[in-house]
C-alpha positions, 0 to 999 in steps of 0.5 A: 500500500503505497500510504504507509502513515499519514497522521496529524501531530500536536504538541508531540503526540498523534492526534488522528490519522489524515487522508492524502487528499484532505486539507488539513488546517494547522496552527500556526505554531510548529508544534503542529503538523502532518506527517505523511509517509508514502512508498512507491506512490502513484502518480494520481496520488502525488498529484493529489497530496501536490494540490493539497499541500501546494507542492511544487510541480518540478519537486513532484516530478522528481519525486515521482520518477526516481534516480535522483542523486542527494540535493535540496531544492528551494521552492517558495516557502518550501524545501524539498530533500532527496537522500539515498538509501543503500543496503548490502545485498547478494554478499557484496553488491550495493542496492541503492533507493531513494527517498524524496520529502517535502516540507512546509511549517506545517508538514513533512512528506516521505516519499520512498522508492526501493528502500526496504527500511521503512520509516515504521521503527523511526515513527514509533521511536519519536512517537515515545519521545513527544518533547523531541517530537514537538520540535517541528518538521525541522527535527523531524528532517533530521531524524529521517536524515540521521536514520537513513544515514545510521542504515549505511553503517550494517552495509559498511561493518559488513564489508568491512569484515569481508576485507578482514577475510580477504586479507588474511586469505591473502596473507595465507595463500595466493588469491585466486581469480575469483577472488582478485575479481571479488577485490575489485567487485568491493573497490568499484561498489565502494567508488559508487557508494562515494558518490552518493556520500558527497552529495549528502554531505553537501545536503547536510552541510546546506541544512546546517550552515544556511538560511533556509525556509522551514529550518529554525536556527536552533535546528541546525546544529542538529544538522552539524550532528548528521554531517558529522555522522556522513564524515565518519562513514566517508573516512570508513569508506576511504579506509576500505579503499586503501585496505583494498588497495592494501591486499592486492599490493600484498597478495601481489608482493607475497607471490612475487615473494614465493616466486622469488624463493622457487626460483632460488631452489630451483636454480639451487638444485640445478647447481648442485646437479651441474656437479655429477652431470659435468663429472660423467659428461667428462668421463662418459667421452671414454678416453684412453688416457684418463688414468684413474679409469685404470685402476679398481678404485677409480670408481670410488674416487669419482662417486665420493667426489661427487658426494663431497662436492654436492654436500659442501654445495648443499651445505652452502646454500642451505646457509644463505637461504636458498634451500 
């Protein structure tokens, strides 16, 4: 049902349930006013809650079609905030919605598109705290704010402990393509998550630093409280990049590392195979004039040398590190 809540409020406490399409007369005070939640409405309906509450026809346009990234609009006597929502989905994909609100002295509209977290918890929080509620549709604007921020943090924590697998599967052994692949998958969905935290950060910073229609000046350090809460998030995100970035170089590093030490062996053992194969490629020429082939010992002669040779090389190499 696309009308998700829609109630007057007066002086902090729900007075009565409205309809989209009734006029609602509120004091003049901001301790009263009307709170509308909507998901994924009709375009029948907005254009009803638009001739009800005089919503500008761009902002309902917007509403209405989606894809917007974060602003704020100025129409009047009247703002219109966009935010975007972002949940983690399929193990590291980032599902994005939207939420657009209007509002005026004497009311606040939702409006919400492909976000999963409804408004329902945050309605019955403010509801148990009536004095917070009476501040108006300006804290108000901060509370919807400040609860679709707090939704990013399961999205980075979550990510964050699948960086911690990453590295210390890197660290353990060689990363294999699907896992090189999952590296980058995460770095290119935190560049797009970026994206949307800048433009927020510009929304919340508007929100606290300027003179805006419906925003009391006692209301913007409440602002300041969200753009702080969107800076801890960008440095998290930015950590994640550079750990990220971190275990590729590592795994990169550690595999030229264990290359480096095959080789090492490699060429090791082939030193010390180059003894025997040089001592019977010389003596495998059958000469006549080699003497030591004369005698009965001479075959021991050359297997103990050989035995000597390659244990002094084994020795030496075993002592630098190669084997």
């Amino acid at each position: 049902m696309p009308v998700v809540a829609a109630y007057l409020y007066r002086d902090g406490h729900r007075v009565r349930p409205v309809t989209i399409d009734e006029n609602v007369d509120c004091a003049a005070t901001k301790d009263e006013f009307v709170w509308i939640g909507l998901a994924d409405p009709t375009e029948e309906e907005m254009h009803k809650l638009a001739d009800c509450y005089d919503l500008h026809p761009l902002a309902v346009e917007d509403a209405l079609k989606g894809g917007q990234l974060p602003k704020i609009d100025i129409y009047d006597d009247q703002l219109f905030v966009v935010a975007r929502t972002a949940q983690l989905t399929d193990g590291d994909h980032i599902d994005y919605g939207e939420t657009a609100i209007f509002i005026g002295r004497s009311h606040i509209i939702s409006v919400r598109h492909g976000s999963k977290r409804a408004h329902t918890a945050l309605r019955e929080q403010l509801e148990k705290s009536p004095r917070l509620l009476a501040h108006g549709v300006d804290y108000l604007l901060h509370a919807i704010l400040d609860y679709i921020i707090d939704g990013y943090l399961p999205l980075i924590e979550d990510l964050e402990e699948e960086v911690l697998e990453m590295e210390a599967k890197a660290i353990d052994s060689f990363l294999n393509r699907s896992e090189i692949n999952r590296i980058f998958t995460v770095r290119r969905e935190l560049i797009r998550f970026q994206r949307v935290l800048g433009p927020m950060g510009e929304v919340a910073q508007k929100l606290a630093r300027g003179e805006l229609p419906c925003i009391d000046t006692e209301a913007r350090h409440y602002f300041r409280d969200v753009q702080d809460h969107i800076r801890r998030v960008q440095i998290r995100v930015d950590g994640l990049r550079d750990v990220l970035t971190s275990v590729f170089e590592l795994s990169t590093l550690l595999e030229q590392q264990r290359q480096g030490t095959i080789t090492r062996q490699l060429a090791a053992w082939a030193a010390i195979l180059a003894v025997p194969t040089a001592i019977a490629g010389i003596y495998g020429m059958n000469f006549s004039n080699m003497p030591e082939t004369q005698v009965w010992y001479g075959y021991y002669v050359i297997l103990a040398l050989i035995a000597v040779s390659c244990g002094l090389l084994y020795r030496q190499f075993r002592k630098v590190g190669w084997l």
